[in-house]
N, C-alpha and C positions, 0 to 999 in steps of 0.2 A: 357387280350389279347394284345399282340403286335400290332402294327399298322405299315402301309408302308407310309412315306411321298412321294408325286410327285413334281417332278420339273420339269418345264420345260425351255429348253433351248433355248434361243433367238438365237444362231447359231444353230440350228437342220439339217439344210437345208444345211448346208456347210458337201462338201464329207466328209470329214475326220468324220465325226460324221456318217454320213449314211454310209459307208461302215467297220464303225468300225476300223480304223487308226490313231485315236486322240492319240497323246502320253499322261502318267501320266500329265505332266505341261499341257497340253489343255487341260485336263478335268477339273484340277480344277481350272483354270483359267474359265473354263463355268460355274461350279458349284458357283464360285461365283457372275458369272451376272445373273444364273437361277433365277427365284422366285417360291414360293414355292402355288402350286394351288388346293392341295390337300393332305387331311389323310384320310386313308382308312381303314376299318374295319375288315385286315385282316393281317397275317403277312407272306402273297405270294407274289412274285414281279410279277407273271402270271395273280392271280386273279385281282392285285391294274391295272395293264394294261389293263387289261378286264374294270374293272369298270370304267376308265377314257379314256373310248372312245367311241363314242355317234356310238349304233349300230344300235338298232331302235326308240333311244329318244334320249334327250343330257343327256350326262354325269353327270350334273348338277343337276338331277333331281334322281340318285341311292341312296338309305336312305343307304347305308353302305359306303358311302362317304359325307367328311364334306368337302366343299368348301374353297377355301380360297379365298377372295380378290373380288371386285365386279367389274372386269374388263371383257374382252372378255375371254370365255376362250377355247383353240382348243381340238381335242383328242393328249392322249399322244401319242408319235413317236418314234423312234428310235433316239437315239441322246439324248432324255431326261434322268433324275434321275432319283433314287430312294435309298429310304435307309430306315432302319427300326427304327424307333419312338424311341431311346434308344442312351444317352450316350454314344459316342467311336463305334457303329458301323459304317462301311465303307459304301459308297456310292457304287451306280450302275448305267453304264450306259446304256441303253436300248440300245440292240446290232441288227443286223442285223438276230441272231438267239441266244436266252437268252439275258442272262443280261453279262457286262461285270463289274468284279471287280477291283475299284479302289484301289489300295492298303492304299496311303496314308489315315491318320486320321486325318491331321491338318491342319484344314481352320480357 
Protein backbone atom coordinates (compact mmCIF):
# COMPACT_ATOMS: atom_id res chain seq x y z
CA UNK A 1 0.00 0.00 0.00
CA UNK A 2 0.97 3.56 -0.66
CA UNK A 3 1.38 5.84 2.01
CA UNK A 4 0.63 9.90 2.35
CA UNK A 5 3.39 11.88 4.06
CA UNK A 6 2.30 15.12 6.12
CA UNK A 7 4.03 18.17 6.48
CA UNK A 8 3.47 20.78 8.25
CA UNK A 9 4.03 24.32 7.52
CA UNK A 10 5.67 26.76 9.86
CA UNK A 11 4.04 29.80 7.71
CA UNK A 12 0.35 28.23 7.65
CA UNK A 13 -1.08 31.15 9.31
CA UNK A 14 0.28 33.55 6.55
CA UNK A 15 -2.79 34.53 4.02
CA UNK A 16 -1.33 33.62 0.98
CA UNK A 17 -1.21 29.80 2.40
CA UNK A 18 -4.95 30.19 3.83
CA UNK A 19 -6.62 31.54 1.14
CA UNK A 20 -4.73 29.51 -1.48
CA UNK A 21 -2.46 32.38 -3.36
CA UNK A 22 1.06 31.04 -2.60
CA UNK A 23 2.80 31.00 -5.96
CA UNK A 24 4.94 27.76 -7.30
CA UNK A 25 8.43 29.50 -5.56
CA UNK A 26 6.41 29.94 -1.98
CA UNK A 27 5.53 26.72 -1.76
CA UNK A 28 8.53 25.25 -2.19
CA UNK A 29 10.33 27.65 -0.55
CA UNK A 30 7.77 26.37 2.64
CA UNK A 31 8.21 22.86 1.67
CA UNK A 32 11.40 23.23 2.45
CA UNK A 33 11.14 24.76 6.05
CA UNK A 34 8.16 22.16 6.62
CA UNK A 35 8.98 19.04 8.74
CA UNK A 36 7.73 16.09 8.16
CA UNK A 37 5.13 14.78 11.23
CA UNK A 38 3.61 12.11 9.85
CA UNK A 39 2.87 8.73 7.42
CA UNK A 40 -0.17 7.53 7.02
CA UNK A 41 -1.60 4.32 6.15
CA UNK A 42 -3.45 5.29 3.32
CA UNK A 43 -2.79 6.63 -0.23
CA UNK A 44 -5.77 9.55 0.13
CA UNK A 45 -4.91 13.01 0.83
CA UNK A 46 -8.85 13.30 2.32
CA UNK A 47 -8.39 10.27 4.59
CA UNK A 48 -4.26 11.38 5.77
CA UNK A 49 -6.14 14.93 6.71
CA UNK A 50 -8.88 13.26 8.47
CA UNK A 51 -6.29 11.11 10.46
CA UNK A 52 -3.98 14.08 11.40
CA UNK A 53 -6.45 16.11 13.08
CA UNK A 54 -7.43 15.45 16.70
CA UNK A 55 -11.41 15.13 16.39
CA UNK A 56 -12.45 13.45 19.55
CA UNK A 57 -8.72 12.27 20.71
CA UNK A 58 -5.26 13.60 19.47
CA UNK A 59 -4.12 12.55 16.33
CA UNK A 60 -1.29 11.04 17.82
CA UNK A 61 -2.90 8.27 19.17
CA UNK A 62 -4.68 6.74 15.28
CA UNK A 63 -2.73 3.18 14.83
CA UNK A 64 -2.95 3.96 10.98
CA UNK A 65 -0.74 6.77 11.49
CA UNK A 66 3.15 6.63 12.42
CA UNK A 67 4.29 9.67 14.08
CA UNK A 68 7.27 11.46 13.32
CA UNK A 69 9.37 13.38 15.73
CA UNK A 70 8.73 13.78 19.68
CA UNK A 71 7.82 17.51 19.50
CA UNK A 72 4.39 19.33 19.84
CA UNK A 73 2.37 18.40 17.30
CA UNK A 74 -1.00 20.40 15.94
CA UNK A 75 -3.85 19.23 13.58
CA UNK A 76 -3.13 19.46 9.91
CA UNK A 77 -4.35 22.82 8.30
CA UNK A 78 -4.69 24.23 5.10
CA UNK A 79 -1.36 25.71 4.14
CA UNK A 80 0.27 22.27 4.98
CA UNK A 81 1.80 19.23 2.67
CA UNK A 82 1.16 16.35 1.52
CA UNK A 83 2.56 13.84 -0.94
CA UNK A 84 2.60 10.25 -1.61
CA UNK A 85 5.43 8.02 0.07
CA UNK A 86 7.17 7.26 -3.50
CA UNK A 87 10.04 8.72 -5.61
CA UNK A 88 9.25 11.73 -8.00
CA UNK A 89 5.69 12.27 -6.86
CA UNK A 90 4.50 15.87 -6.45
CA UNK A 91 3.77 17.57 -3.40
CA UNK A 92 0.28 19.14 -2.20
CA UNK A 93 -0.78 21.76 -0.63
CA UNK A 94 -3.85 21.56 1.60
CA UNK A 95 -6.12 24.11 -0.09
CA UNK A 96 -8.85 26.03 1.11
CA UNK A 97 -11.19 23.36 -0.72
CA UNK A 98 -8.84 20.09 -1.83
CA UNK A 99 -5.49 19.90 -2.20
CA UNK A 100 -3.60 21.97 -4.41
CA UNK A 101 -0.88 20.58 -6.96
CA UNK A 102 2.59 21.55 -6.86
CA UNK A 103 3.83 21.09 -10.09
CA UNK A 104 7.51 21.11 -9.56
CA UNK A 105 9.47 17.83 -8.46
CA UNK A 106 12.90 19.37 -7.44
CA UNK A 107 13.65 19.95 -3.96
Amino acid sequence: MRRVVVLHNPDFLDPKFQFGTATENEMIIAINKSRIVAVCSTDNFDKAYELTNSIDRPWTENKSVMVIGGHEHRSTSVGDFMRIFATGENYYMVAPTGFKKIESTDF
